[in-house]
C-alpha positions as CSV (number, residue, x, y, z in Angstrom):
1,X,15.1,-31.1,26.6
2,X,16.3,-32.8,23.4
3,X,15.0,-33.2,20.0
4,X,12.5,-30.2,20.0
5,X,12.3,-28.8,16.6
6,X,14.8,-25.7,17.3
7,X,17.4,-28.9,18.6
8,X,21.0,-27.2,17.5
9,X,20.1,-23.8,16.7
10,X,21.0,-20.7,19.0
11,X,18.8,-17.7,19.8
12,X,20.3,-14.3,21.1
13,X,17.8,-12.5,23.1
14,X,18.1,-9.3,23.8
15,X,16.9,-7.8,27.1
16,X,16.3,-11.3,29.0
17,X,16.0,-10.7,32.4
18,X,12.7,-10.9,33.2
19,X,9.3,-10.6,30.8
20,X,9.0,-10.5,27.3
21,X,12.4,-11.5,27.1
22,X,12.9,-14.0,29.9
23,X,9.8,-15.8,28.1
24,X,11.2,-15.8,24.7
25,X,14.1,-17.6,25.8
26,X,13.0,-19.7,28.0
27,X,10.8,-20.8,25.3
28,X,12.4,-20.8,22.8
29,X,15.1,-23.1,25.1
30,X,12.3,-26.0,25.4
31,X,12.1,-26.2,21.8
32,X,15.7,-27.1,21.9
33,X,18.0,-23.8,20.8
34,X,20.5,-22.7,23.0
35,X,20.9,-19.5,24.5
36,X,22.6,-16.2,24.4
37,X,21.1,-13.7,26.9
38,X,22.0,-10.4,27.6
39,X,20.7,-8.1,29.3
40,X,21.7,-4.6,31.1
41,X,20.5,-5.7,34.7
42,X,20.1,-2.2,36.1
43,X,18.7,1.6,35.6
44,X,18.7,2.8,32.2
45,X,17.9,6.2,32.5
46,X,16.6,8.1,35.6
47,X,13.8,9.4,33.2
48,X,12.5,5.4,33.0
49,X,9.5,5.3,35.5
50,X,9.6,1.8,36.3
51,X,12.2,-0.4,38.5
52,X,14.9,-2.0,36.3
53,X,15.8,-5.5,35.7
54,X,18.3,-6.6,38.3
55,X,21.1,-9.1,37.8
56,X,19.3,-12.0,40.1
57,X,16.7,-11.1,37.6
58,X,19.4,-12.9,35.1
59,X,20.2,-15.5,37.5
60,X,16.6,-16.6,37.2
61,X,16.4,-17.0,33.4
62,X,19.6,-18.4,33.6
63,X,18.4,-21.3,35.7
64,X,15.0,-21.8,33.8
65,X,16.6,-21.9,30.6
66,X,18.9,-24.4,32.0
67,X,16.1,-26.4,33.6
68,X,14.6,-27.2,30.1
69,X,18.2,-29.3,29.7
70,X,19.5,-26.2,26.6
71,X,22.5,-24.3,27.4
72,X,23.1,-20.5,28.3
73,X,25.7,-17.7,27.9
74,X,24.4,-14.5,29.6
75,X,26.1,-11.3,30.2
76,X,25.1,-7.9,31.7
77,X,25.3,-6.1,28.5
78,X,23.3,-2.5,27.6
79,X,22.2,-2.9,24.1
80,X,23.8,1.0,23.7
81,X,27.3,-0.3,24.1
82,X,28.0,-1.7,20.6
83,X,31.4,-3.2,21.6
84,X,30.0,-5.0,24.6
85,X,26.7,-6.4,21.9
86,X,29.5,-7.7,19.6
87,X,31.4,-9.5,22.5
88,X,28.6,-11.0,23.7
89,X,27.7,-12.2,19.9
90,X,31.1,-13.3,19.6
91,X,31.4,-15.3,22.6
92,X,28.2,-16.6,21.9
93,X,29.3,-18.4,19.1
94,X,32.7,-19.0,20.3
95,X,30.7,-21.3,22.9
96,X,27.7,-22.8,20.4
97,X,29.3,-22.9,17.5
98,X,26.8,-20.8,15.6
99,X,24.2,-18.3,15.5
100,X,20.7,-18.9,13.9
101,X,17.9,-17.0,15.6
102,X,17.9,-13.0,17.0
103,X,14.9,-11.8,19.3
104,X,15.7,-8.0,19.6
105,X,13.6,-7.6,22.3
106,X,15.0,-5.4,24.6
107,X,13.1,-1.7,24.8
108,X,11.8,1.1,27.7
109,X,9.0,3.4,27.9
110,X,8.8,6.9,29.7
111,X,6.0,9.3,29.4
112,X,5.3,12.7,28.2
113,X,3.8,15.1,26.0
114,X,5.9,15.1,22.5
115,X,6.8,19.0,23.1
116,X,7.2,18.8,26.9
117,X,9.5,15.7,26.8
118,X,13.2,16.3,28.0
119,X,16.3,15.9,26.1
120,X,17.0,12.2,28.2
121,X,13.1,10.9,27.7
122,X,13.9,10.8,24.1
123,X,16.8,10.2,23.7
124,X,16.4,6.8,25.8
125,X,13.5,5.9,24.4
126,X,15.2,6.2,20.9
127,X,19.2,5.1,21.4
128,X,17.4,2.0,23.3
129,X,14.5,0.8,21.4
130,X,16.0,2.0,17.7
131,X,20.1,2.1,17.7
132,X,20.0,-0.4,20.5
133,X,18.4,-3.0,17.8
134,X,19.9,-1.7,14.6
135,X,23.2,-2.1,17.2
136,X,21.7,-6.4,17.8
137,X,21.3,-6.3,14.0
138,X,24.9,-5.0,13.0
139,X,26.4,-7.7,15.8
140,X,24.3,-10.3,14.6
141,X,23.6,-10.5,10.8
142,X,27.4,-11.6,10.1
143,X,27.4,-14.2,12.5
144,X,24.1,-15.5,11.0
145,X,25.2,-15.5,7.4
146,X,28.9,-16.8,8.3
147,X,26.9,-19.9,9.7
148,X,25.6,-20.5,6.2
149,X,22.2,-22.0,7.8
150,X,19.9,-18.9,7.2
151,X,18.1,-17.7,9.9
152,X,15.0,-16.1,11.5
153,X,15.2,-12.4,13.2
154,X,12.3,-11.6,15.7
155,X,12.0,-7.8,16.1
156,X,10.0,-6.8,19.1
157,X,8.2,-3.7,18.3
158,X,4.8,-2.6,19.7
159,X,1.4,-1.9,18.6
160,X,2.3,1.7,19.1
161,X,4.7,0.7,16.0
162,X,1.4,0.6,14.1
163,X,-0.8,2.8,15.7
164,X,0.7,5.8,17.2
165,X,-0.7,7.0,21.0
166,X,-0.7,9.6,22.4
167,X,1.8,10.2,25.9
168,X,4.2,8.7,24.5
169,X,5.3,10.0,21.1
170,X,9.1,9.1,21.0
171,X,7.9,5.5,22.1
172,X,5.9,5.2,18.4
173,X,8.5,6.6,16.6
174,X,11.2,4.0,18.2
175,X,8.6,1.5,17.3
176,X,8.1,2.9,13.9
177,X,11.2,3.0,12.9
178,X,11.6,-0.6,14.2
179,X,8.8,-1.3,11.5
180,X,10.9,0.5,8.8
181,X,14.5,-1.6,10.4
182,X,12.6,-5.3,9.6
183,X,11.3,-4.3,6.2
184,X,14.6,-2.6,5.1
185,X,16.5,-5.6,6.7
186,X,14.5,-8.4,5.3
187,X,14.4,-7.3,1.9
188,X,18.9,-6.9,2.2
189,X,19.1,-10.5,4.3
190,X,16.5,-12.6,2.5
191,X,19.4,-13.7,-0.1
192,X,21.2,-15.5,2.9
193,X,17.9,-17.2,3.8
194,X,17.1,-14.9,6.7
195,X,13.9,-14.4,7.7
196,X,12.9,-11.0,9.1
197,X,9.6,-10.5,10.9
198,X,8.4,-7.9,13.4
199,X,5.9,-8.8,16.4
200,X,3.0,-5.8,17.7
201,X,2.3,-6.6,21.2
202,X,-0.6,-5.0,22.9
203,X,-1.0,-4.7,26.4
204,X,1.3,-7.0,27.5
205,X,1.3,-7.4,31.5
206,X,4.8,-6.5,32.5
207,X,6.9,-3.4,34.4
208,X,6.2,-1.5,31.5
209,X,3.2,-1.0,31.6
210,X,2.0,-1.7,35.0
211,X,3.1,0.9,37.0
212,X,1.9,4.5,37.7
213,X,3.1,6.6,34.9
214,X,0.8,5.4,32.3
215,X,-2.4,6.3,35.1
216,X,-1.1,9.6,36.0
217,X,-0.9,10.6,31.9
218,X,-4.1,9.2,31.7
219,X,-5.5,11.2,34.4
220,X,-3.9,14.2,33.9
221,X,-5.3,14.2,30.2
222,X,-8.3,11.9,30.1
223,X,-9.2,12.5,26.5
224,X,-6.6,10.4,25.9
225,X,-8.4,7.4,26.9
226,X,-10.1,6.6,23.7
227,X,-7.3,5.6,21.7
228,X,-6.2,3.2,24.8
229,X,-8.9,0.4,23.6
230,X,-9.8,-2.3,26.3
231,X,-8.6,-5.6,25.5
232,X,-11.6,-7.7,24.5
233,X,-12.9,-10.7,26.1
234,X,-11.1,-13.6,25.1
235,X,-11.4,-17.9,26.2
236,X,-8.8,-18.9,28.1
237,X,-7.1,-22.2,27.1
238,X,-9.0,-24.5,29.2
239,X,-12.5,-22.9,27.4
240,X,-14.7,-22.8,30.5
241,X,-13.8,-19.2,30.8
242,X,-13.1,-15.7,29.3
243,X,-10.6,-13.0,30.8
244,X,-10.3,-9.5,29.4
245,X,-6.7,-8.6,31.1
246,X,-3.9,-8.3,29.6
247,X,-2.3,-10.7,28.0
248,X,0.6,-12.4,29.4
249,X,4.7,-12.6,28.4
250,X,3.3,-16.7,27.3
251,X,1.3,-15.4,24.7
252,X,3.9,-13.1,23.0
253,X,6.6,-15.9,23.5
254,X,3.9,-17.8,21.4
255,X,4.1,-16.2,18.3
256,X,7.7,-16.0,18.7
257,X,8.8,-19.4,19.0
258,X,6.3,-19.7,15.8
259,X,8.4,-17.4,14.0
260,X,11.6,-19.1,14.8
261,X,10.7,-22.2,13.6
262,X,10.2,-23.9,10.5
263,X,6.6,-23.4,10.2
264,X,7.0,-19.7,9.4
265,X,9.2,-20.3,6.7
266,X,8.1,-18.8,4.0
267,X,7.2,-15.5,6.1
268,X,9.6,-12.4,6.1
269,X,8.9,-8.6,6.2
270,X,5.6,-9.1,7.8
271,X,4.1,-6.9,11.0
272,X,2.6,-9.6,13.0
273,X,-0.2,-8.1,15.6
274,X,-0.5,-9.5,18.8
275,X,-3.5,-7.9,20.1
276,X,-6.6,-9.9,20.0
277,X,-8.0,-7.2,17.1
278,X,-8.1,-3.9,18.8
279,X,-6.2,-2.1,16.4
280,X,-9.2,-3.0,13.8
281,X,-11.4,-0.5,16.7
């Protein structure tokens, strides 16, 4: 595709092997920016209950991005290994020419008990979801302003960034802290014209969250359903329908095309909630 209104920018996207991430760049691709993917395409911690990205996983965005005619640099890179997120910046815009647009997306989710976690639940929860994007940040904020174009920085934090859960305390406080990371950040880039915005998913349908581990917490300690709201009916596009799932990587990738554009423009330091309105419950 040519000519979309994100035509000669280029996005990095953090954890883009599948999902969220796979979403925002392939989106963000048919508006015309180019790519820089990384992702770490394997286990991050034995303490992660879910099956990890794999590096076919990469393949595949790889080969949608390209099939919307915008260009791609991916590597298998763990957003904990600061020397490897700098390389991949750096050839990154070695090969476009620039940087413009960041999507820190990449993140992981155990659960637990705050006083019954173990020593690796939290910390990778918190060196992937907090250092892990204050790591994308460092990397990235010098190539932005070196580019001289400004720039827009997507941070991907959570609803649990807003309104902390229970099972799954060191997830909030990554996503917390995330919260305090764009505000900070936006106030310190806004004089290179960067933009700084945070997204709040809410029950988004990926390997996250659909798996066992959230059902067993549940049912081992069913008082904590109440602060788990349903997601409430909603139309579907087409308008001869509702659906009450969850919502879908399309929707998040959405907002976050939104933010990278132009039309967002004069928006920075701002929590945007994705969630239909159950955090007003």
């Amino acid at each position: 595709m040519t000519g979309g209104p994100l035509q000669g920018r280029v996005a990095f996207v953090t954890g883009a092997a599948r999902g969220q991430g796979r979403a925002h760049a392939v989106r963000l691709a048919s508006e015309g920016a180019d790519i820089i993917a990384i992702d770490i395409c394997g286990p991050v911690d034995d303490s992660v209950p879910y099956a990890a990205a794999t590096p076919e996983d990469l393949a595949q965005t790889v080969a949608e991005v390209q099939a919307t005619g915008a260009r791609i640099l991916s590597r298998r890179v763990d957003v904990r290994d600061d020397a490897a997120v700098r390389q991949a910046v750096a050839d990154g815009v070695a090969e476009f020419g620039r940087l413009d647009i960041v999507v820190a997306n990449a993140g992981v989710l155990s659960w637990g008990r705050l006083w019954e976690l173990t020593d690796d639940q939290w910390n990778t929860v918190i060196d992937t979801n907090l250092t892990g994007t204050w790591r994308t940040i460092r990397a990235a904020v010098p190539a932005i302003i070196e580019a001289g174009n400004g720039g827009s920085i997507i941070i991907v934090s959570s609803a649990a960034g807003i309104k902390a859960s229970p099972g799954n305390g060191h997830y909030a406080a990554s996503k917390f802290g995330l919260t305090a990371l764009t505000n900070s950040l936006a106030l310190e880039a806004g004089e290179y014209g960067i933009r700084v915005n945070s997204i709040h998913p809410y029950s988004v349908a990926t390997p996250m969250i659909e798996n066992d581990s959230m059902i067993g917490i549940l049912q081992k300690h069913p008082n904590y359903l109440h602060a788990f709201a349903p997601m409430p009916y909603q139309p579907v596009p087409s308008g001869d329908a509702q659906r009450s799932d969850f919502m879908t990587v399309t929707d998040i990738a959405d907002v976050v095309a939104w933010l990278a554009g132009d039309g967002s423009g004069n928006l920075s330091g701002s929590q945007i909630n994705i969630d239909r309105g159950v955090m007003r419950y």
